[in-house]
N, C-alpha and C positions, 0 to 999 in steps of 0.2 A: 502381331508379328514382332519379333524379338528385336531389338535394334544392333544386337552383334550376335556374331555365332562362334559356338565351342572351336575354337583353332588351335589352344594351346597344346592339343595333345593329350593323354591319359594319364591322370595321375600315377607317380613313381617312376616318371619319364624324367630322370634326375642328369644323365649324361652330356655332358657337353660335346661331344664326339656323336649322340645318338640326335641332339639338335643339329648338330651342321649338315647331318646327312639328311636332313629332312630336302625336301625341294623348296626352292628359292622362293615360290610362290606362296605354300606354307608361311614360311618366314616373314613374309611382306604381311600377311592375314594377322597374325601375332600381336607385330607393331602396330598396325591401325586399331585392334582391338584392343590393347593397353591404351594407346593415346586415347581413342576412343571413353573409356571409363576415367580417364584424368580428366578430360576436357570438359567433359557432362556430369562430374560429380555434384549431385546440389550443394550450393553453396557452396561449394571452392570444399569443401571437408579431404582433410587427406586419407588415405589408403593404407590401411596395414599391409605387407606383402601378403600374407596368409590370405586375410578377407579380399583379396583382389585376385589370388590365384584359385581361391574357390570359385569366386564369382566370374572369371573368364574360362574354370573349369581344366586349369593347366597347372601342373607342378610349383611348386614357390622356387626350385633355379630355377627352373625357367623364369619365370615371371621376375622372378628378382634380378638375372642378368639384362633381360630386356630391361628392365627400370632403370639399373645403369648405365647400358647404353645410351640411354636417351637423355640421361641427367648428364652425360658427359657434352651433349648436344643442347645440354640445356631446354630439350624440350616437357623433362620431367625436373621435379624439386625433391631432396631429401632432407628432411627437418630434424631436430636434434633428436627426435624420438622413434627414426628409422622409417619414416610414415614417408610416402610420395603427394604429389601434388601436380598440378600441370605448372611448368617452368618457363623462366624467363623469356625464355626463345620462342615457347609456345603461345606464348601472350601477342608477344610483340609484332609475329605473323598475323595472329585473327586481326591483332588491330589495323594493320596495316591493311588488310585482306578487306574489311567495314571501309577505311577511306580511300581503295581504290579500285574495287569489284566495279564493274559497268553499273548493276544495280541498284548495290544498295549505296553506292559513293555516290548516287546523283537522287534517291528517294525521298530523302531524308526533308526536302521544300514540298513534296508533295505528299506528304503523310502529313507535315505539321498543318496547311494548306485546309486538308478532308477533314484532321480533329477540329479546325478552328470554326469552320464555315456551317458545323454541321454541332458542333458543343458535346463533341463523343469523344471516344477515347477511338484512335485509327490504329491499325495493324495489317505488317504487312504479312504473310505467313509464307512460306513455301513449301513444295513435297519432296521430301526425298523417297524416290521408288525403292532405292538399296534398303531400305530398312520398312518402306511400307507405312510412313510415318511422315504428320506434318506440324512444321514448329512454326514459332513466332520468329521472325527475322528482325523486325526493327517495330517499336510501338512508339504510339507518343498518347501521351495519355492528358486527357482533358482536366482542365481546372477545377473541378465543381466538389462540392462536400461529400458526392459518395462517388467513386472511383471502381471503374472498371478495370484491371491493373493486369494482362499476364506479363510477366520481362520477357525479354529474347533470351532464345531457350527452349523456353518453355513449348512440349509438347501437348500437342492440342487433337482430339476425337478429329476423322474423318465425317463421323457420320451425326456428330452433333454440333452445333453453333456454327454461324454464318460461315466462317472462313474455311473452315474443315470441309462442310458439303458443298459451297462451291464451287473447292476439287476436285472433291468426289462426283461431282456431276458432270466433271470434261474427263475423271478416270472411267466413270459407271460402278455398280454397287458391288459387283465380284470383285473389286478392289481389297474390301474391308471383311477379312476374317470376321470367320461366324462367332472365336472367341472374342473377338474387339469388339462386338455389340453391346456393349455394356449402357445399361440404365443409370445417366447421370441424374436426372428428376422424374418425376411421374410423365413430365411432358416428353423425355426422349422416346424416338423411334427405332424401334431395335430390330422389329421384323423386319426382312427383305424386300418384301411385296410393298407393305408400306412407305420403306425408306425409296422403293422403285418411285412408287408415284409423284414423292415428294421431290426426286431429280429430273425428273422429265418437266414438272412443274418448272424447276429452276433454270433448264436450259432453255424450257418453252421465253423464260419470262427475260432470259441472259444474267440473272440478277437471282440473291439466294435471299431469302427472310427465315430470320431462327427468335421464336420468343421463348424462352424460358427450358428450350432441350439441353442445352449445355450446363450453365449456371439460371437456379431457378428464378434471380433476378434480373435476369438481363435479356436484352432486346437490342436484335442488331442486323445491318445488311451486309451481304460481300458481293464480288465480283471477282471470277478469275481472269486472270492474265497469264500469258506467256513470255517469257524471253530469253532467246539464245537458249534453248534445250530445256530451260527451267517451267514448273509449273506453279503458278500461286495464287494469290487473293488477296484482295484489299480488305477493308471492311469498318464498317463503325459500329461501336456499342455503346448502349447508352441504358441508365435504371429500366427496368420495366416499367415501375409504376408514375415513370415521368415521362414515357413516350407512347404516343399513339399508332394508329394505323397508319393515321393520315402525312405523320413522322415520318414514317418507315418509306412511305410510296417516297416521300420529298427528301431524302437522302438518297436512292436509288439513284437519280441520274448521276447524282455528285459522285456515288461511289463506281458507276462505269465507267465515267470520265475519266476518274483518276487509274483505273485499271487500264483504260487506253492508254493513257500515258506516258504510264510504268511499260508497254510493250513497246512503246515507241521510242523509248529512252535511245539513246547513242550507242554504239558498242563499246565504246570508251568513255570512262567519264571526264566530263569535263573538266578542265584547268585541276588537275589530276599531276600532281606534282611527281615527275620520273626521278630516281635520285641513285638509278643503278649505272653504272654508264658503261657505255658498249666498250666491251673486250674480251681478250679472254680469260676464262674463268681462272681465279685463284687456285696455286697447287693446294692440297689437302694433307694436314700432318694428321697418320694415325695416333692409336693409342700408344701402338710403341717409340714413336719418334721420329716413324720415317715419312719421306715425303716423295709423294706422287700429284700426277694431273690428272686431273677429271679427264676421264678417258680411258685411262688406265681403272683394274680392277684392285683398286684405292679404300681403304676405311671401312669403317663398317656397314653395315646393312642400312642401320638404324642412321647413320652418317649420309650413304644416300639418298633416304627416304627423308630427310631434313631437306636436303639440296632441293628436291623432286618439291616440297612443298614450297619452300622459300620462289622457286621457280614460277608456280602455279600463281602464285600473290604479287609477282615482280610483274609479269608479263599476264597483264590485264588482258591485251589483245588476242591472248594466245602461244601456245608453248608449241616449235615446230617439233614433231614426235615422227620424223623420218630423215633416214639416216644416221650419221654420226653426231649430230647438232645435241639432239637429245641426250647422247651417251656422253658426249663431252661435259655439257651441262651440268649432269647429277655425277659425274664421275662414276662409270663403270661404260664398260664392254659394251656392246650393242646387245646382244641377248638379253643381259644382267639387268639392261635399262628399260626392255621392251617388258618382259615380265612386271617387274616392278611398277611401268606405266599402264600394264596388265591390271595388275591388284589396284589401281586408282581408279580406272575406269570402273571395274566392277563392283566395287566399294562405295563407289560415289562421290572418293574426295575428287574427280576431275568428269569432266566432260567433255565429249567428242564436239570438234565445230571444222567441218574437214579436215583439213590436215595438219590441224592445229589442237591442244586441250586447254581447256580452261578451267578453274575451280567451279567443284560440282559441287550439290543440296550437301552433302556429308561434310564438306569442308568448310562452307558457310554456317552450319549449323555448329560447328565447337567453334566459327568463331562469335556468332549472336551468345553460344551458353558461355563462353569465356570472357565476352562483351567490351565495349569500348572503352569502359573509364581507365585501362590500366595502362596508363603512359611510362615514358622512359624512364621515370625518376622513382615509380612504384617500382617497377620489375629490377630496378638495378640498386637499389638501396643497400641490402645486402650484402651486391656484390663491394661496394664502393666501403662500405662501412667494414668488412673482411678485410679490402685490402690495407687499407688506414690503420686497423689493428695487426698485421701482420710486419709493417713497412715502419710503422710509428713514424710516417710524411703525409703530411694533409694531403686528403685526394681532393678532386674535385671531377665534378663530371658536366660536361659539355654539350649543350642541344644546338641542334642547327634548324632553322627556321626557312624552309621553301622559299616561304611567298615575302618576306624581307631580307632572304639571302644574307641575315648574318647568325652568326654562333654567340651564345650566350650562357654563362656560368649559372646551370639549375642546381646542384647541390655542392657541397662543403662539407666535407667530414674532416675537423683537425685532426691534426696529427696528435702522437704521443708525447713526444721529444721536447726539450726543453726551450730550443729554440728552430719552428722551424717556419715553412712558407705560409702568409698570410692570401686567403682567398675570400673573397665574398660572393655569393648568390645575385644574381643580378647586373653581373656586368657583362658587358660586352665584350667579345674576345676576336681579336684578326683573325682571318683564316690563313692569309699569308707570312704570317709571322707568331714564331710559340710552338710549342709542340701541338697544344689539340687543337688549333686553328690548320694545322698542315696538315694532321692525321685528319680532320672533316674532310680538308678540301682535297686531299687525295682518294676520296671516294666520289666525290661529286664530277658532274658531267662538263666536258672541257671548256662549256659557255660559260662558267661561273665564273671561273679564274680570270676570263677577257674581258668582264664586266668590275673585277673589285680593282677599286682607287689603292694603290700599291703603297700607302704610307711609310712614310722614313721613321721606325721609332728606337733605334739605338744605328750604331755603325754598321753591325753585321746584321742588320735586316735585310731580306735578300728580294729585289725591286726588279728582277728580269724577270717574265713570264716563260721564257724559254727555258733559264735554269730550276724555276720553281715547279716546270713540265717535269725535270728530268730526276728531279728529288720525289717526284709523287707514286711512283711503283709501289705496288701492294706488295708487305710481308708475310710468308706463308700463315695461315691460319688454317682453323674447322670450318668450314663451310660453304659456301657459295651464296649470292641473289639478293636480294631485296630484305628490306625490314628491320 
């Protein structure tokens, strides 16, 4: 099964006029399909427009207006050779999305836990149904000289190797297209009947064993688990020719254990650092300059649909998707926003939990393929060194730290100029005094500020928490939410 489908329209559908009158839902299928092929491109490779509008099956405007849209949103990159990539914005979501997901924000003690006690490499996997398709979410991979290795990302057979089937054995075998049977080794099982018997085995047993169907060296056990609407599987892998039978039975409990677990997890993760703070949402400047509030039929499509994601990543618990709360949120109308939460559901980036959605298998999955190493100072490099060339004033760029509640000087780009502001990496910076100690802490949530020690460090440092409340109003920007 494909993992996106043709939405862009027929080629020589060139119109800007012949896109807007498309229907709103259309238009939402687009964006997830672009982002979709930026987020999962192997290895980060960028996109020519042409080869991306072939491969999505839609026009190059089209494709190349959506590209800009989204590069304005930061959720796409364009390099100096016209090429796209998935963007700063999009990064900084998946990462966020990895350290505050109920799931994979609290896994991560009990995968390292299975790889140790058991000398495999663990993996967690999940299913996404919108595509018919299941990936690696999180691995930890054993110490030893020969290495069982997929990263997160990485898509994996239903119907061969432990963690695939079982899935497939709590979906059953009508799950898995007759063309997805494909022969990985002599030893995979591609007929139906056969693959029948090997799931009823597995469900009999609650535990899967796969030696040599996926990769023809390896030997391994899963277990599925469920949580919050998700489907998935643990699993260990370990050489073929350095594990036995009697291996395999003696990991088996470790690996239901840990699948119990993972279903019992919290719906929240734990000490799960909040860093949005209740209010209401920031007004939205368009492209042209003007400015509205979420709520109003505000920005672009592609501008919504950033909101709608940042949304789904900020609010771990749940995003309310009745009434005007929703609409206010992503900035748009009530219709505009139900649609829109429309094409998330059925896409996958979100999932139904009563009255509330949460990020679905589609959204977790570009952010395991976009994955967790790319921090603030990766994704903003560029920007920081852009504007240092363009200002000739040493920039610098500022992290805030949760859990020791101070800010601190990660990068340094000097400036041009012959004499200008000296910065260093590594130091410490007030939140209450300085420009990007203010600008942090007027994003942070009101118990910060009645926790930090108000030091005196010149005259006009300003040591009332009352007027440092009334200086912290957000300035119009693109966006809304978390990350």
């Amino acid at each position: 099964m494909s993992a996106t489908k043709n939405v862009m329209g027929a080629p020589g559908d060139v119109g800007a006029a012949a896109d807007r009158g498309r229907a709103q839902g259309a238009g939402n299928d687009r964006i997830v399909a672009t982002l979709n092929e930026l987020a999962c491109r192997p290895d980060g490779a960028p996109w020519g427009v042409r080869e991306l509008a072939e491969t999505l099956g839609g026009s190059r405007s089209t494709v190349n207006r959506i590209l800009q849209h989204l590069s304005e949103q930061g959720l796409a990159s364009r390099d100096a050779n016209g090429n796209y990539t998935a963007g700063p914005r999009l990064r900084v979501l998946a990462n966020g999305l990895l350290d505050r997901h109920p799931l994979l924000g609290s896994a991560r003690s009990i995968i390292d836990t299975l790889a140790r006690s058991c000398d495999a490499t663990a993996l967690l996997a999940l299913y996404d149904p919108s595509a018919g398709r299941c990936f690696v979410a999180m691995v930890t991979v054993a110490p030893s000289p020969v290495r069982y290795n997929l990263g997160p990302g990485t898509v994996i057979p239903l119907h061969a190797g432990a963690a695939g089937r079982a899935i497939l054995a709590e979906l059953g075998v009508d799950a898995v297209d007759e063309a997805a049977l494909t022969a990985f080794t002599e030893d995979t099982v591609t007929d139906r009947a056969g693959l029948e018997r090997l799931l009823a085995e597995d469900r009999a047993a609650c535990y899967t064993v796969s030696v040599g169907q996926h990769f023809a060296l390896a030997a391994g056990v899963a277990a599925p688990f469920r949580f919050g609407g998700l489907l998935g599987a643990v699993s260990v892998t370990r050489p073929r020719y350095d594990t036995t039978d009697a291996d395999l039975l003696r990991f088996a409990p470790q690996v239901q254990d840990a699948a119990r677990r993972l279903s019992a997890l919290p719906p929240e993760p734990v000490n799960s650092p909040v860093l949005v703070r209740e209010s209401n949402p920031a007004p939205v400047a368009s492209a042209g300059g003007s400015v509205t509030t979420p709520g109003s039929e505000g920005g672009s499509a592609v501008a919504r649909f950033e909101r709608l994601l940042a949304a789904l990543v900020a609010e771990s618990a749940g995003l309310e998707t009745t009434g005007r709360r929703l609409a206010r949120r992503i900035g748009a109308n009530p219709a505009t926003a139900a649609k829109l939460l429309g094409t998330a559901l059925e896409c996958g980036l979100a999932l139904r939990r009563g009255e509330r959605a949460v990020a679905g298998p589609r959204l977790l999955y570009w952010a395991a393929a976009l994955g967790a190493t790319a921090g603030v100072v990766s994704v903003t490099a560029h920007i920081v060194a852009a504007l240092a060339a363009d200002t000739g004033e040493t920039i610098g760029l500022a992290e805030f730290d949760s859990r020791s509640r101070h800010a601190q000087l990660t990068t340094v780009v000097p400036g041009s100029r012959p004499l200008h502001y000296g910065l260093a990496t590594g130091v410490d910076i007030p939140l209450h005094a300085g420009a990007a100690g203010k600008a942090i802490l007027a994003e942070l949530p009101g118990e910060v500020l009645d926790g930090l020690a108000l030091t005196q460090y010149t005259e006009r440092t300003v040591r009332s928490r009352a007027e440092l409340r009334g200086r912290s109003g957000r300035c119009p920007r693109p966006g809304v939410g978390g990350g």
